[in-house]
MARGUPA-479557 format. One line per 4 residues: number of its first residue (from 1); their letters; for each residue x, y, z of N, C-alpha, C. Coordinates in steps of 0.2 Angstrom, whole numbers. Example, Ala and Ser with C-alpha at 12.3 -4.5 7.8 and 13.67 -1.06 7.14 Angstrom:
2
1	AS	66,-28,39,62,-22,39,66,-16,39 | 64,-11,35,68,-5,36,64,0,39
! end
This chain:
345
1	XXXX	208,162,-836,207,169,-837,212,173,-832 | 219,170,-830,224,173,-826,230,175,-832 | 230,177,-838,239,179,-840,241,184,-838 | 236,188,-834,240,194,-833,243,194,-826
5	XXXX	242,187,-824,244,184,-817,253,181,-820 | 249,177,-824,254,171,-826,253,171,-833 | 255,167,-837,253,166,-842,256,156,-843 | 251,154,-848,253,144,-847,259,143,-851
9	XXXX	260,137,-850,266,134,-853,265,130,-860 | 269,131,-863,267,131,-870,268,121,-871 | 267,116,-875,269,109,-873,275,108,-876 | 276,114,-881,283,112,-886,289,117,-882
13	XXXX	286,121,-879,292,125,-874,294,118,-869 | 290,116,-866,291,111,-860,297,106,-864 | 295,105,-869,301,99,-871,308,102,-873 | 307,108,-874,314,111,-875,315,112,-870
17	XXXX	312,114,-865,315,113,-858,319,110,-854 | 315,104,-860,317,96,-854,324,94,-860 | 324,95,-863,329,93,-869,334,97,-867 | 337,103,-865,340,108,-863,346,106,-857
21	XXXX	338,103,-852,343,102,-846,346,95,-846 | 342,89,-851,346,84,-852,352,85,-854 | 353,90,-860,360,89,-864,366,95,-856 | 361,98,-852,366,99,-846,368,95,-843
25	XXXX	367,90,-842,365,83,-837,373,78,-841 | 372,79,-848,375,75,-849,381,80,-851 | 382,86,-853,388,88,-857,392,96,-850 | 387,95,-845,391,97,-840,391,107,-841
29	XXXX	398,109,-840,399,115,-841,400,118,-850 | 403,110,-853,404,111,-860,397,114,-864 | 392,111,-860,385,112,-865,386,120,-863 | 385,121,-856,384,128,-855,385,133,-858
33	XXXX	393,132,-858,397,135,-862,395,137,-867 | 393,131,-873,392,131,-877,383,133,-879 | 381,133,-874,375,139,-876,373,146,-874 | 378,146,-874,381,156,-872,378,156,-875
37	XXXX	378,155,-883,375,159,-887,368,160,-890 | 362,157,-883,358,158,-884,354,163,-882 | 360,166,-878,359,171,-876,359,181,-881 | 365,180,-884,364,182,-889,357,182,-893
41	XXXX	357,176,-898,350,174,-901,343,176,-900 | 343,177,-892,338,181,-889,338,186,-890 | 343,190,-887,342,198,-890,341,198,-896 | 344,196,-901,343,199,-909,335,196,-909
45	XXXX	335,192,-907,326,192,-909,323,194,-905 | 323,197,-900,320,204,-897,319,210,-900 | 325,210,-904,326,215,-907,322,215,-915 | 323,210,-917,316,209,-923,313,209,-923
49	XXXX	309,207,-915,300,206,-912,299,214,-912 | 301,217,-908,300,223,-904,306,230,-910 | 308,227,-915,312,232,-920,316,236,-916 | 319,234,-914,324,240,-908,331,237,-911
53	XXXX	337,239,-914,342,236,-912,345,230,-908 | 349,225,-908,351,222,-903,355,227,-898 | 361,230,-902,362,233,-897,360,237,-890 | 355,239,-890,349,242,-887,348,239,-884
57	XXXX	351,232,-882,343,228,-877,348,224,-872 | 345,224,-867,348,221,-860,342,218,-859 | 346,211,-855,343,205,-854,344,205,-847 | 335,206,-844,338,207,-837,331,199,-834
61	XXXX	333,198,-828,329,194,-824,321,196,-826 | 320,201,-824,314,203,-824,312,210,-822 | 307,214,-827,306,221,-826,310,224,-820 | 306,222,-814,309,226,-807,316,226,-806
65	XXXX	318,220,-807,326,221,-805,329,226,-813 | 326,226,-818,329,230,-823,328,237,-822 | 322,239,-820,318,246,-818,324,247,-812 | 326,245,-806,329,246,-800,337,247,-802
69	XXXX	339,246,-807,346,248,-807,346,251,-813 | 341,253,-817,340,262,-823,339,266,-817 | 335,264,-813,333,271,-809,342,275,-805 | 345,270,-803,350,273,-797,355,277,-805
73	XXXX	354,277,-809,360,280,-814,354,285,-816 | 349,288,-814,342,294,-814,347,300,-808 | 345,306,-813,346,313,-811,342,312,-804 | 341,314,-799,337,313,-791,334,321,-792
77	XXXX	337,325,-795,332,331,-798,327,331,-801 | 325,325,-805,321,324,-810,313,326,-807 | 311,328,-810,304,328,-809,299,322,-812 | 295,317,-810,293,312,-811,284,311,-814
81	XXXX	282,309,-819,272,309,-817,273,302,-818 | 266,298,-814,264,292,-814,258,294,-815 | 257,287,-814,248,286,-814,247,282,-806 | 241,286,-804,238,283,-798,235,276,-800
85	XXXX	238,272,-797,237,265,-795,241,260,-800 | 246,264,-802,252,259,-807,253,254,-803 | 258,251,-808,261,245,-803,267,247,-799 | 267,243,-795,271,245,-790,278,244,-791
89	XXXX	282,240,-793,287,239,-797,291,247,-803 | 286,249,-806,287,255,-810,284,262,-804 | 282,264,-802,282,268,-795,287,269,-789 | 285,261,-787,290,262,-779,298,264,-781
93	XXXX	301,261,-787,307,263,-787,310,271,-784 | 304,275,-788,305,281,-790,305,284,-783 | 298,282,-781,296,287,-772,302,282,-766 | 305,277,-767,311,275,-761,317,279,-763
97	XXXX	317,281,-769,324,285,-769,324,293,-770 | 317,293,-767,317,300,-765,316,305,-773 | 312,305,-777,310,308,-783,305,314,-780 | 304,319,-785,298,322,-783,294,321,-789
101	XXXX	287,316,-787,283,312,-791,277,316,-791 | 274,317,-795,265,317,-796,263,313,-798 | 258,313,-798,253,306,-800,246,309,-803 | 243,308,-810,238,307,-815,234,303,-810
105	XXXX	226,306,-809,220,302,-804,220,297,-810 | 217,291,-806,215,285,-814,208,288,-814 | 205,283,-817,198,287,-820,199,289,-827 | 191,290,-828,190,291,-836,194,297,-840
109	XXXX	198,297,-846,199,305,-850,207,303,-846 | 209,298,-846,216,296,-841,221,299,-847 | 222,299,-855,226,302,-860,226,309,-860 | 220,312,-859,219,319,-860,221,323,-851
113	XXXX	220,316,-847,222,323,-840,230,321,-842 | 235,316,-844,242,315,-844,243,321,-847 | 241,324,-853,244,329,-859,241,334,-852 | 238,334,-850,236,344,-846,241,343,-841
117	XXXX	244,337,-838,247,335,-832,255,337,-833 | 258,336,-842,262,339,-842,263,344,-844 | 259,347,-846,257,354,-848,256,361,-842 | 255,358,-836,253,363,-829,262,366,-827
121	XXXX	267,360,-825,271,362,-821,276,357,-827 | 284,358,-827,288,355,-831,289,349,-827 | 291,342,-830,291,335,-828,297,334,-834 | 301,329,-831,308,329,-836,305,319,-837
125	XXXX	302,316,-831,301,310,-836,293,308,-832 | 290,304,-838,283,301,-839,287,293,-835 | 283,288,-832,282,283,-831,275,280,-831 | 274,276,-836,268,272,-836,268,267,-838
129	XXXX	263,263,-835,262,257,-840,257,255,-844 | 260,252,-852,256,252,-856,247,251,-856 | 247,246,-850,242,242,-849,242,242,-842 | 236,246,-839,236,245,-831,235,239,-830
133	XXXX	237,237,-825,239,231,-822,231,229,-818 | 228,234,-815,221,230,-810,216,232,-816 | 214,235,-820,208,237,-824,209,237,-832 | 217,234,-833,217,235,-839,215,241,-843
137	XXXX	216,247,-841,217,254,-844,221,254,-850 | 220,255,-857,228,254,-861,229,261,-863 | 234,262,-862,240,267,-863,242,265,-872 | 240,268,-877,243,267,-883,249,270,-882
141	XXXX	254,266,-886,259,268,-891,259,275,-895 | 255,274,-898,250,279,-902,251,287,-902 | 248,287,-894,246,290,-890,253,292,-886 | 259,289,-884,266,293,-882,271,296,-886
145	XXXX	268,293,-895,271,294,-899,268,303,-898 | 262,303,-897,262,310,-896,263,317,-894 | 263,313,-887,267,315,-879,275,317,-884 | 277,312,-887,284,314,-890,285,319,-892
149	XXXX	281,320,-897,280,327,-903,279,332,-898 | 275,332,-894,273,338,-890,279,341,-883 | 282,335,-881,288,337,-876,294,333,-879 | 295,337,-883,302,333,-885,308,330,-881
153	XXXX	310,332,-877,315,333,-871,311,329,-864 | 305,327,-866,303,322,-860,304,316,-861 | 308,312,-855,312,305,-855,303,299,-852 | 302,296,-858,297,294,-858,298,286,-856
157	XXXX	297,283,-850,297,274,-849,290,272,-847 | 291,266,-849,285,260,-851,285,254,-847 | 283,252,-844,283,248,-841,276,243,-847 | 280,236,-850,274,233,-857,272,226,-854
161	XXXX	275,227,-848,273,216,-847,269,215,-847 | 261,218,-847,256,217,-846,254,219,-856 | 258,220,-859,257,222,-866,260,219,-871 | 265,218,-869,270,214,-875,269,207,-876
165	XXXX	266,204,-880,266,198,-882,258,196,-882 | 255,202,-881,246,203,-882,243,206,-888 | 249,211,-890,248,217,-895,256,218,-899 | 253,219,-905,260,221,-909,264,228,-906
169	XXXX	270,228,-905,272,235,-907,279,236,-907 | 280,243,-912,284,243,-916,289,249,-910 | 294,247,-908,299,252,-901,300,257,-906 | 305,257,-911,308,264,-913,302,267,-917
173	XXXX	296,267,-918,292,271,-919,286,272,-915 | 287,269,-908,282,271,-902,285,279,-897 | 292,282,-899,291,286,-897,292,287,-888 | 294,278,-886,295,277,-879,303,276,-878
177	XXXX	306,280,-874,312,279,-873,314,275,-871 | 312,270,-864,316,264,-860,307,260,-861 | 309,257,-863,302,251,-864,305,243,-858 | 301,241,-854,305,236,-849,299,232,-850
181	XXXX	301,224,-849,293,219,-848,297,213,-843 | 293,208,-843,295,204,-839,290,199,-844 | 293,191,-846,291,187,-849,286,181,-848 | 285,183,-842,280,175,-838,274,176,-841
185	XXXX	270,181,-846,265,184,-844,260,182,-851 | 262,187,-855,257,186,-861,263,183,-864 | 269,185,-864,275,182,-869,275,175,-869 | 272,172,-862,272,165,-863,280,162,-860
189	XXXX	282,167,-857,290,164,-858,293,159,-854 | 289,159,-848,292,157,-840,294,161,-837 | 297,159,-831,298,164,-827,306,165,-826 | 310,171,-824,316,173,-823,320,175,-830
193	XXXX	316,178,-836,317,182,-840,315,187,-841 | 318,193,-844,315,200,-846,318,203,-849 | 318,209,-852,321,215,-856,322,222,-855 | 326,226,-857,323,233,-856,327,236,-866
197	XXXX	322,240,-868,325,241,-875,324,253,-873 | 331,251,-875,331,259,-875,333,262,-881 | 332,269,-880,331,271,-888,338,275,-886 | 338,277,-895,347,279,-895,348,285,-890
201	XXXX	344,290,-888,344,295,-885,344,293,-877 | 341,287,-875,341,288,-868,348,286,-863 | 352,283,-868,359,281,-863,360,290,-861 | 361,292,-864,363,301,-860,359,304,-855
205	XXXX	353,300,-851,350,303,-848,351,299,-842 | 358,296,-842,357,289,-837,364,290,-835 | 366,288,-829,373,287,-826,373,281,-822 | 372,274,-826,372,269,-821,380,265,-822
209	XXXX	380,263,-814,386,262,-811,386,254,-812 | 381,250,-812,383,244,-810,385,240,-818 | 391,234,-814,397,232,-821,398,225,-814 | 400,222,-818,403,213,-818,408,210,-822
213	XXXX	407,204,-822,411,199,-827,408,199,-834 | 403,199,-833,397,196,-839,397,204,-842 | 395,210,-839,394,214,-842,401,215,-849 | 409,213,-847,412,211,-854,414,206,-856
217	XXXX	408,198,-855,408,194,-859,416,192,-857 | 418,191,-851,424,190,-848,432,192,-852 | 430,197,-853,436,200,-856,438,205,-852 | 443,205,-849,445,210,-842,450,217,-846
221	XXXX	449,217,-852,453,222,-853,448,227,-855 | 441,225,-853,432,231,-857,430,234,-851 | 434,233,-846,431,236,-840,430,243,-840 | 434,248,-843,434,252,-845,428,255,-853
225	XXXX	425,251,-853,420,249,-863,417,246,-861 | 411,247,-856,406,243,-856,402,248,-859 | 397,243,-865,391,248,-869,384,246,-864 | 381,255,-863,376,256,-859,373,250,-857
229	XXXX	369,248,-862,365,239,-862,369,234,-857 | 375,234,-859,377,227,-854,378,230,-846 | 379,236,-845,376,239,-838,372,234,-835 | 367,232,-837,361,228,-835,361,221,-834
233	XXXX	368,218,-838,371,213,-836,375,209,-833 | 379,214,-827,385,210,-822,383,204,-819 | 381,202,-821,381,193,-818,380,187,-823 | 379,183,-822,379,176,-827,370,179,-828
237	XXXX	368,174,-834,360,174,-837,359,167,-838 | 356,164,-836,352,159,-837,349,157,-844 | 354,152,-846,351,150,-854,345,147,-854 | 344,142,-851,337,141,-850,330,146,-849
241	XXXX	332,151,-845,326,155,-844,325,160,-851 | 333,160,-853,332,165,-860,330,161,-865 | 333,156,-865,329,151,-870,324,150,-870 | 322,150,-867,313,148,-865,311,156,-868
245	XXXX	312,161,-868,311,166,-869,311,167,-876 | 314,163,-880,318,164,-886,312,161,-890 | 313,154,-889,308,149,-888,299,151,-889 | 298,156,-886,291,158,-883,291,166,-891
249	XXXX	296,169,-889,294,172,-896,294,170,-904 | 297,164,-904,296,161,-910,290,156,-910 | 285,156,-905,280,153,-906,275,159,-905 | 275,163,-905,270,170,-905,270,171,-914
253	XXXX	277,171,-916,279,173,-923,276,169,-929 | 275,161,-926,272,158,-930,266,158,-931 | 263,160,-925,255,161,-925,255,168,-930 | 260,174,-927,258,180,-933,256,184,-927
257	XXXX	259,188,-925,259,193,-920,255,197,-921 | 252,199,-929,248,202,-930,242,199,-930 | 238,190,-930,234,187,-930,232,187,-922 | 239,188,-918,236,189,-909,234,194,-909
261	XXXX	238,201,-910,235,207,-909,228,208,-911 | 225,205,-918,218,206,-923,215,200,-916 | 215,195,-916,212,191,-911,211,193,-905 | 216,198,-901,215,198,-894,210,206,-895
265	XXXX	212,211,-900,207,218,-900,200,214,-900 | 200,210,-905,190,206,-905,188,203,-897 | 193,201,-896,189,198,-889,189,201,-885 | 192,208,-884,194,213,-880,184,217,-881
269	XXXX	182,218,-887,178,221,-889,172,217,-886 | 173,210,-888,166,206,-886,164,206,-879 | 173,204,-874,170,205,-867,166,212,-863 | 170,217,-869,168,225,-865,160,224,-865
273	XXXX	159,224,-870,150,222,-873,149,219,-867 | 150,212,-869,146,208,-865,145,211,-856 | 150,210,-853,154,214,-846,148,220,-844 | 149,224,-851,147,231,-850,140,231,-850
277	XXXX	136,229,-855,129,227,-853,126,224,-847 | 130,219,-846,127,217,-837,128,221,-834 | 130,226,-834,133,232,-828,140,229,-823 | 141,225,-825,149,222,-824,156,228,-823
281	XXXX	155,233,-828,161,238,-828,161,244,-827 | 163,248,-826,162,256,-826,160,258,-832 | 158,265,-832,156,267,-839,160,267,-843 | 165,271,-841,172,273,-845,175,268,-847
285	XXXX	174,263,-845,178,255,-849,173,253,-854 | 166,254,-853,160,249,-853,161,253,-861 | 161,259,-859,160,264,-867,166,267,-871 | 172,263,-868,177,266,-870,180,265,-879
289	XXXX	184,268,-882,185,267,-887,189,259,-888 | 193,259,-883,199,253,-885,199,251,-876 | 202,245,-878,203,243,-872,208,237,-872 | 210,236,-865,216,228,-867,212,222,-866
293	XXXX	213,219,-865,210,211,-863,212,210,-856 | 210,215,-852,213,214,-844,206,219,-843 | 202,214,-838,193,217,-836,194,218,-828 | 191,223,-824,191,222,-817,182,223,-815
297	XXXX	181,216,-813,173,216,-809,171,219,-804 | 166,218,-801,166,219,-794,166,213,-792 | 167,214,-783,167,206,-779,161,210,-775 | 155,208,-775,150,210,-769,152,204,-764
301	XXXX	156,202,-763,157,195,-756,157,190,-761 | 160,186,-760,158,180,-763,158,176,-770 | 159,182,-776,160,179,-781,167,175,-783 | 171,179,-781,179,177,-783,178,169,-778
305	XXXX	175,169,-774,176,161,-772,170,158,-777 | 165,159,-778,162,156,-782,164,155,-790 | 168,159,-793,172,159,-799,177,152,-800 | 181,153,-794,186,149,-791,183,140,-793
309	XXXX	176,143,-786,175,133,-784,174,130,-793 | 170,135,-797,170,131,-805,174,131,-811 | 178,132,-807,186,133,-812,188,140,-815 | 185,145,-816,188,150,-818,193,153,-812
313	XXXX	200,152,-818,204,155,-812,206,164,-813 | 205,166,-810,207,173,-812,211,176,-805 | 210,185,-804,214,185,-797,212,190,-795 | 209,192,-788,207,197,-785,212,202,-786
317	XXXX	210,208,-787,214,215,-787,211,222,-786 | 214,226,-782,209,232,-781,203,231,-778 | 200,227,-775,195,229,-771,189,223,-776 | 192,221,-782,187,217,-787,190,213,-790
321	XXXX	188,209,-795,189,203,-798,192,203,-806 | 197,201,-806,202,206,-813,202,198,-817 | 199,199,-823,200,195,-829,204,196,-835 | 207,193,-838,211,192,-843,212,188,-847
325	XXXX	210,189,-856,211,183,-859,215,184,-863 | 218,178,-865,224,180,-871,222,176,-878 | 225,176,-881,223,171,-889,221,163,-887 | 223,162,-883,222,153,-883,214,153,-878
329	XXXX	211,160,-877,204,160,-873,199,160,-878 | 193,156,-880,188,160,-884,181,162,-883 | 177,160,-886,170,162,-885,165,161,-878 | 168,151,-881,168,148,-877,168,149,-869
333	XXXX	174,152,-868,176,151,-862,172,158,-859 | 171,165,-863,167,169,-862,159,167,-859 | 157,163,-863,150,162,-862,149,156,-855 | 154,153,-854,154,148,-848,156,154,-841
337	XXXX	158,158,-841,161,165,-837,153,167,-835 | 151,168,-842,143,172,-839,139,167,-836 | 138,161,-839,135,158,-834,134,156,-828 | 142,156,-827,141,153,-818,142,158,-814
341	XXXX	144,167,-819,144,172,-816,135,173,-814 | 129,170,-818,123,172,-817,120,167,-808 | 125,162,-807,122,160,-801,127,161,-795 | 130,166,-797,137,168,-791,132,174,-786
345	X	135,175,-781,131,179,-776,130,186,-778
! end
């Protein structure tokens, strides 16, 4: 019950792993070379998954190194809202380079104080994450798509790695301008992949500086035409981590992104019940209308070590005990939770 830590390894990802590095082994720089193009391949299926153009999409290491060089091509005039107790990743960026930030209390009615919060004093950009990271709080799509309608000139980013690859969603009609994730997680990808998918409108809002070899696909005459996207990629990328990444979305797709999403909202629904009834959650989650699949308990002393010694692994956060389950968790594994949650301290 850790994906919002980690997420597992898939047995048929493992082998194209192990396949990948063999034909490296054996074919040297030739193979490498020649799986450039798996990198492309990834993007366009990003682009599929997530309906964003390929163009659109920059292939970064992971959220925070992509979030850390959009922010230095950001107006420093900008006026900034978060949410109290974001990730820190989507935050710290903003307050080390000197933003002037307000911050949304968390707590219950968290959609309706974001609309009064932009509504009191002018804010030029939103930063959230879809899905808080300690309590799993979800932030619809939905619901920014609205934020859209209502501020049309507000430059809106999302921070989804706790959301993409748990929940269906569609980029160019959510409404979010820079959508970023990191793929170790629900996507199932491994670690040292990521994305950021921008919308047509927000290269204008952006003056980033950084450029390499890779940003023109080693062609020294594009130094001059780099397109905004490859900004984000002055360095070599890792076939195998992309691959893995590629890999990982084509196994989400077989299942039917729409049978995870349908499967994870039901489980999502059983744990609140179940959670909520023992007095396990806050009200406002216990009785909320939606929620993610990311629960935060309490630790009165001692549970988290008791969870641990009987195998549930999950991860202390915020002061209490954060749960998480994705499509491969079920009933089962729920009702072994309360269990040995009934003879924990």
């Amino acid at each position: 019950m850790n994906t919002a830590a980690w997420g597992v390894l898939h047995d048929g990802l493992l082998e194209w792993r192990q396949e990948h590095d063999l034909d490296y082994l054996v074919g040297g720089s030739r193979m490498k070379i020649g799986a450039l193009s798996l990198l492309e391949d990834t993007r366009e299926h990003l682009g599929r998954f997530f309906n964003c153009p390929a163009k659109r999409i920059s292939l970064v290491p992971n959220f925070s190194l992509g979030m850390n060089l959009l922010l230095e091509g950001l107006d420093r005039d900008s006026q900034v809202l978060t949410l109290e107790g974001d990730y820190p990743s989507l935050t710290w960026p903003f307050q080390s380079r000197g933003f002037s930030v307000r911050e949304v209390p968390a707590g219950e009615g968290l959609e309706p104080r974001i609309l009064e919060a932009l509504s009191q004093s002018p804010v030029q950009v939103l930063a959230v994450s879809l899905v808080q990271w300690i309590d799993g709080v979800l932030i619809s799509p939905g619901f920014l798509k609205t934020v859209r309608e209502r501020f049309p000139d507000l430059l809106i980013m999302a921070d989804a790695t706790q959301y993409a690859g748990a929940f269906q969603l569609d980029f160019e009609q959510s409404g979010i301008d820079v959508l970023g994730a990191s793929g170790y997680k629900w996507l199932l990808g491994g670690n040292g992949n990521g994305f950021m998918l921008f919308s047509e409108s927000a290269e204008n809002r952006f003056q980033v500086l950084s450029t390499g070899f890779n940003s023109v696909n080693a062609d020294l005459s594009r130094k001059e035409d780099i397109p905004f996207s490859r900004r984000f990629e002055p360095g070599h990328l890792d076939t195998l981590n992309f691959g893995s990444l590629n890999y990982a979305l084509g196994l989400l797709e077989a299942i039917g992104m729409d049978a995870v999403d349908r499967y994870n909202r039901e489980m999502s629904r059983k744990v609140q019940q179940v959670l909520g009834s023992g007095g396990l959650l806050p009200a406002h989650i216990a009785e909320g209308e939606r929620h993610s699949t990311i629960f935060n308990i309490p630790e009165p002393g001692g549970r988290y070590a008791h969870l641990k010694a009987h195998d549930i692994i999950c991860s202390p956060r915020g002061g209490g005990i954060r749960l998480s389950f994705h499509c491969y968790n079920t009933e089962n594994d729920l009702d072994k939770l309360l269990e040995i949650l009934k003879s924990a301290p």
